[in-house]
N, CA, C and O atoms as a GROMACS GRO file, in nm:
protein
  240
    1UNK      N    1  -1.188  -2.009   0.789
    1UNK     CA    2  -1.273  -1.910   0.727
    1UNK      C    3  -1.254  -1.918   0.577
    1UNK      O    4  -1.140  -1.933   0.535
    2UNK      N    5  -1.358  -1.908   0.489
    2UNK     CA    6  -1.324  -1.900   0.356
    2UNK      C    7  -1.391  -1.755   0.302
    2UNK      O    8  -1.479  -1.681   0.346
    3UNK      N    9  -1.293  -1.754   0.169
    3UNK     CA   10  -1.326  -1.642   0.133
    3UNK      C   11  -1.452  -1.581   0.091
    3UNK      O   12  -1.468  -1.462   0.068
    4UNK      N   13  -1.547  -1.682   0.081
    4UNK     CA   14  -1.668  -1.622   0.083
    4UNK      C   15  -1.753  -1.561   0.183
    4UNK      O   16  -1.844  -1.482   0.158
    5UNK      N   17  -1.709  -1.613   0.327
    5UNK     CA   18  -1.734  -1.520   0.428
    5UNK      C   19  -1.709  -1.413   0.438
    5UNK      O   20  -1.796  -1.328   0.457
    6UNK      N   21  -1.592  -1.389   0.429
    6UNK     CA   22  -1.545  -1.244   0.431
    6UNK      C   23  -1.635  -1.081   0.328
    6UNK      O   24  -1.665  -1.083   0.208
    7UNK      N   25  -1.647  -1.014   0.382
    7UNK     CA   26  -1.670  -0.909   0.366
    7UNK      C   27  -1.658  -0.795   0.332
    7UNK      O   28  -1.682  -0.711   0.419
    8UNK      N   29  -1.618  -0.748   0.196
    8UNK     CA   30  -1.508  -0.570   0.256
    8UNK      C   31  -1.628  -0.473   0.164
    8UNK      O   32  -1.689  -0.482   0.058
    9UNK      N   33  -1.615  -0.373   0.289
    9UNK     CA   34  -1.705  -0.282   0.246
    9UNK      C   35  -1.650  -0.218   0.059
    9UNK      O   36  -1.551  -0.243  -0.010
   10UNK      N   37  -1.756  -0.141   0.042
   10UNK     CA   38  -1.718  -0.026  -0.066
   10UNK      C   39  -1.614   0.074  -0.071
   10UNK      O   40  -1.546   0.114  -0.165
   11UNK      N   41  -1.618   0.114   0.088
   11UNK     CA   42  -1.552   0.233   0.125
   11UNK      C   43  -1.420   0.158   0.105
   11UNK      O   44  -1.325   0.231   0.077
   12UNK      N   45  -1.393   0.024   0.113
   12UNK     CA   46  -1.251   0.000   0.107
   12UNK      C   47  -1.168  -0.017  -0.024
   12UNK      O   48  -1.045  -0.018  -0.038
   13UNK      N   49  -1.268  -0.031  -0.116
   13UNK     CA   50  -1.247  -0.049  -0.250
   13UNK      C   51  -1.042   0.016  -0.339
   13UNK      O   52  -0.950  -0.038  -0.401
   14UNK      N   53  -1.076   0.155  -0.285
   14UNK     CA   54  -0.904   0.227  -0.326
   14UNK      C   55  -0.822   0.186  -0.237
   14UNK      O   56  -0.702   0.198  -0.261
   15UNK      N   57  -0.859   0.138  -0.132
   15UNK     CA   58  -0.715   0.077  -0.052
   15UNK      C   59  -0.662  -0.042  -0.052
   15UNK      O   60  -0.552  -0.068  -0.001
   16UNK      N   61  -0.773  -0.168  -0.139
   16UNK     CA   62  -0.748  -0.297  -0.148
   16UNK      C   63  -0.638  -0.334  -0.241
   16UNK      O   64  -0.614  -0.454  -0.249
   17UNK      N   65  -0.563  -0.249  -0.316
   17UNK     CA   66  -0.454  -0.233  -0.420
   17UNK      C   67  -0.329  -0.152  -0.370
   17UNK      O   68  -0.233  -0.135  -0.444
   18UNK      N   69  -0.335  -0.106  -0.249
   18UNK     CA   70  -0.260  -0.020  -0.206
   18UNK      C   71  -0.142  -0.082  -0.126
   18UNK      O   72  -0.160  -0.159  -0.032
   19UNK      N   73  -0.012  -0.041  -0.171
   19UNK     CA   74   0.121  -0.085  -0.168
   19UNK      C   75   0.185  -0.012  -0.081
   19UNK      O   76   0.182   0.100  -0.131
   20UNK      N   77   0.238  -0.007   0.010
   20UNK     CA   78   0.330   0.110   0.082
   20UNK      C   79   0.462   0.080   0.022
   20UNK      O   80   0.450  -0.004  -0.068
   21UNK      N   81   0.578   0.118   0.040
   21UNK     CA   82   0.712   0.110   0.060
   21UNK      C   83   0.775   0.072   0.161
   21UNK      O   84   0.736   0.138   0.258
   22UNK      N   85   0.845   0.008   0.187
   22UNK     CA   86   0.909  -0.020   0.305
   22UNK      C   87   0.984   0.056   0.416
   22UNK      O   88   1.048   0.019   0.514
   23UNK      N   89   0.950   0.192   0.356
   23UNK     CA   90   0.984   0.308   0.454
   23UNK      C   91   0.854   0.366   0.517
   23UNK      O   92   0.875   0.456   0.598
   24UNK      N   93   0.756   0.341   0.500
   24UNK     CA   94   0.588   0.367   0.507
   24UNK      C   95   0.566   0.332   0.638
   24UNK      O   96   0.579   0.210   0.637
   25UNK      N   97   0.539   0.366   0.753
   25UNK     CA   98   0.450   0.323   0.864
   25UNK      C   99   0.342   0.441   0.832
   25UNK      O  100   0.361   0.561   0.815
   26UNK      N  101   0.214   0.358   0.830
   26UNK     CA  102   0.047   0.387   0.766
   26UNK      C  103  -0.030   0.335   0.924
   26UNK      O  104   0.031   0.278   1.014
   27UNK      N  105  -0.153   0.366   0.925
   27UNK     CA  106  -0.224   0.336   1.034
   27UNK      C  107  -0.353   0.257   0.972
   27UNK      O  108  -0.395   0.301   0.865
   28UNK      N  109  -0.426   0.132   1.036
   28UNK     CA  110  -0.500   0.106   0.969
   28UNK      C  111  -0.611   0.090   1.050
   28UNK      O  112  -0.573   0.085   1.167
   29UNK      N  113  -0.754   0.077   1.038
   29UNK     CA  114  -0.819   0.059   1.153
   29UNK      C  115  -0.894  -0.101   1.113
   29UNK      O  116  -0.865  -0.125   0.996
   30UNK      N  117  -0.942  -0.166   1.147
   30UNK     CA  118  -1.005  -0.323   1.125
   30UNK      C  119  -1.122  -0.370   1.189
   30UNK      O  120  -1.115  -0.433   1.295
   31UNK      N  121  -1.250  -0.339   1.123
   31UNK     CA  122  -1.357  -0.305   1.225
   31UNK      C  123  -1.438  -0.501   1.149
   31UNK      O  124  -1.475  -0.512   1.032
   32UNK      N  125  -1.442  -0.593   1.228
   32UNK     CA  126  -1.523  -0.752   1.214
   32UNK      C  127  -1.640  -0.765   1.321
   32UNK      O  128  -1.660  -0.705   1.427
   33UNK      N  129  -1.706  -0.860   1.257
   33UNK     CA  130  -1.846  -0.897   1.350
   33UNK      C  131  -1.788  -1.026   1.333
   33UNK      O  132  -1.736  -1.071   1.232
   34UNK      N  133  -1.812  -1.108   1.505
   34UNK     CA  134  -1.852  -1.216   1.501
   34UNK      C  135  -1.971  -1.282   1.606
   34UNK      O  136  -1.966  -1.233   1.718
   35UNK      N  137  -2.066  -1.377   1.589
   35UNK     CA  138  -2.183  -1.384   1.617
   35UNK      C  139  -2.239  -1.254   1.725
   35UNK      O  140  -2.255  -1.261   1.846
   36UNK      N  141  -2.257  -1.163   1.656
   36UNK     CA  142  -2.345  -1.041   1.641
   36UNK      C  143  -2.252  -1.015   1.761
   36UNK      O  144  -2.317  -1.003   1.865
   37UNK      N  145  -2.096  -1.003   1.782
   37UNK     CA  146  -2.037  -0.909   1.881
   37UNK      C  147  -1.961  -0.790   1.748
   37UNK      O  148  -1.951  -0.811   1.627
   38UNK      N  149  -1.929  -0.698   1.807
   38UNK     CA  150  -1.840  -0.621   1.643
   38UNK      C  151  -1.738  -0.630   1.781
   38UNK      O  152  -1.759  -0.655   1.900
   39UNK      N  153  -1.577  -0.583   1.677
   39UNK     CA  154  -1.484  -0.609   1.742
   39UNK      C  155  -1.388  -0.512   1.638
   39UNK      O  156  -1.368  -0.543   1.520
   40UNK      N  157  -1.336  -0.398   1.695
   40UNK     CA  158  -1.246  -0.287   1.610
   40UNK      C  159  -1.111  -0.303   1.689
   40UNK      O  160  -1.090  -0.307   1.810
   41UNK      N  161  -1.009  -0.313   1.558
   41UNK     CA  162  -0.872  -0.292   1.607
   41UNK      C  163  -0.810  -0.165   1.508
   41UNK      O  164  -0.808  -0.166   1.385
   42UNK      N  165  -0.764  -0.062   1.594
   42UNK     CA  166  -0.648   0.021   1.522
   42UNK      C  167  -0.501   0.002   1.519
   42UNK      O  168  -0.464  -0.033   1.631
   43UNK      N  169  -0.420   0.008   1.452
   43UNK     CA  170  -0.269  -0.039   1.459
   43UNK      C  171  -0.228   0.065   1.369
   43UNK      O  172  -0.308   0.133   1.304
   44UNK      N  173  -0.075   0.080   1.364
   44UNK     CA  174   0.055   0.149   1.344
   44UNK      C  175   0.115   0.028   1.239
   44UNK      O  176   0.105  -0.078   1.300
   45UNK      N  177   0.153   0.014   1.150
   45UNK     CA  178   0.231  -0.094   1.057
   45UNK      C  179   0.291  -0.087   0.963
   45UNK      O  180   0.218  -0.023   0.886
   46UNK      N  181   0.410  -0.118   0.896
   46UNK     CA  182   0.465  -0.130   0.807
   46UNK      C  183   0.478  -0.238   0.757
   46UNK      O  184   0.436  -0.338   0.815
   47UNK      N  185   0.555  -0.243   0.608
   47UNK     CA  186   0.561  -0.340   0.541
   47UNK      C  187   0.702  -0.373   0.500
   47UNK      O  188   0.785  -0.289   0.464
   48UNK      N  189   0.729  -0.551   0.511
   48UNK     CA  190   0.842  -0.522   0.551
   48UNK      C  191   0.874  -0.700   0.511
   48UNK      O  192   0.852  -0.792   0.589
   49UNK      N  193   0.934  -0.717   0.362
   49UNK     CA  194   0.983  -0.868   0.327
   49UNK      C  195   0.839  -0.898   0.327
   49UNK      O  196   0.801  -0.986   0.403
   50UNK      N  197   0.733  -0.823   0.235
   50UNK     CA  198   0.578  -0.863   0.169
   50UNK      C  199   0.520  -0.906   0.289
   50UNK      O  200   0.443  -1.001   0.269
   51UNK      N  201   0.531  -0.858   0.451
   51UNK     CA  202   0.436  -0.898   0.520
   51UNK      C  203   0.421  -0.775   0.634
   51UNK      O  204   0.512  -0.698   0.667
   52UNK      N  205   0.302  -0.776   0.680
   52UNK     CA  206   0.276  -0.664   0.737
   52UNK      C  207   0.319  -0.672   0.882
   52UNK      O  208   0.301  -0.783   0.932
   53UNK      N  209   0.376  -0.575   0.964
   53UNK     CA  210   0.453  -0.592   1.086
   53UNK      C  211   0.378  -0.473   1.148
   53UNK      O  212   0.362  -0.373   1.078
   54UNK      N  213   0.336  -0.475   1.263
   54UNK     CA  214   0.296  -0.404   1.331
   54UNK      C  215   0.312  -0.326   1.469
   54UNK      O  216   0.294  -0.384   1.576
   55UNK      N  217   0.344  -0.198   1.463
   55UNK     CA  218   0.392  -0.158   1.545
   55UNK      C  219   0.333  -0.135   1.712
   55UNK      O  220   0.393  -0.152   1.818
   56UNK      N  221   0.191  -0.088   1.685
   56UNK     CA  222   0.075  -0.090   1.775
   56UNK      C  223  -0.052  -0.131   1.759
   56UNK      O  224  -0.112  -0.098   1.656
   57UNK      N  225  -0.102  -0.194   1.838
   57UNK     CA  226  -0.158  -0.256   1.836
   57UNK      C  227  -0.308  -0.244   1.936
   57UNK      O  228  -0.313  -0.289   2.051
   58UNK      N  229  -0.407  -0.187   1.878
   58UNK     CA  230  -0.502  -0.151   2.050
   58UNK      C  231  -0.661  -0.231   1.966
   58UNK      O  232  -0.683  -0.251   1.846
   59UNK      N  233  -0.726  -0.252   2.057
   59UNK     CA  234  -0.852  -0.350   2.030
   59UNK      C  235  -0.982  -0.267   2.111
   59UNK      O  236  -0.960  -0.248   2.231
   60UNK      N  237  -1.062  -0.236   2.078
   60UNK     CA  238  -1.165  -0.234   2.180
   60UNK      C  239  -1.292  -0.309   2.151
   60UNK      O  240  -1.384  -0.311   2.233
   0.00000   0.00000   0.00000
């Protein structure tokens, strides 16, 4: 995939800079289309040695 595919809404704009702490478990939700299916994941995650680790994990 290159980065010109990719997509990020407006609404995401204040969170694309956003840093937690390594004491931080945040929830994130991850909503993609691929050939016209959409596909949403919510997760539980922290940050942890600059990479994101995740605690839960659900897809529908």
């Amino acid at each position: 995939m290159t980065a010109a595919s990719v997509k990020i809404g407006d609404e995401a704009k204040e969170y694309i800079e956003y840093r937690p702490s390594e004491t931080s478990v945040f929830k994130m939700k991850i909503t993609g289309e691929s050939m016209g299916m959409k596909r949403e994941v919510n997760c539980k995650c922290y940050v942890k040695d600059k990479k994101v680790r995740y605690l839960e994990w659900r897809e529908d």
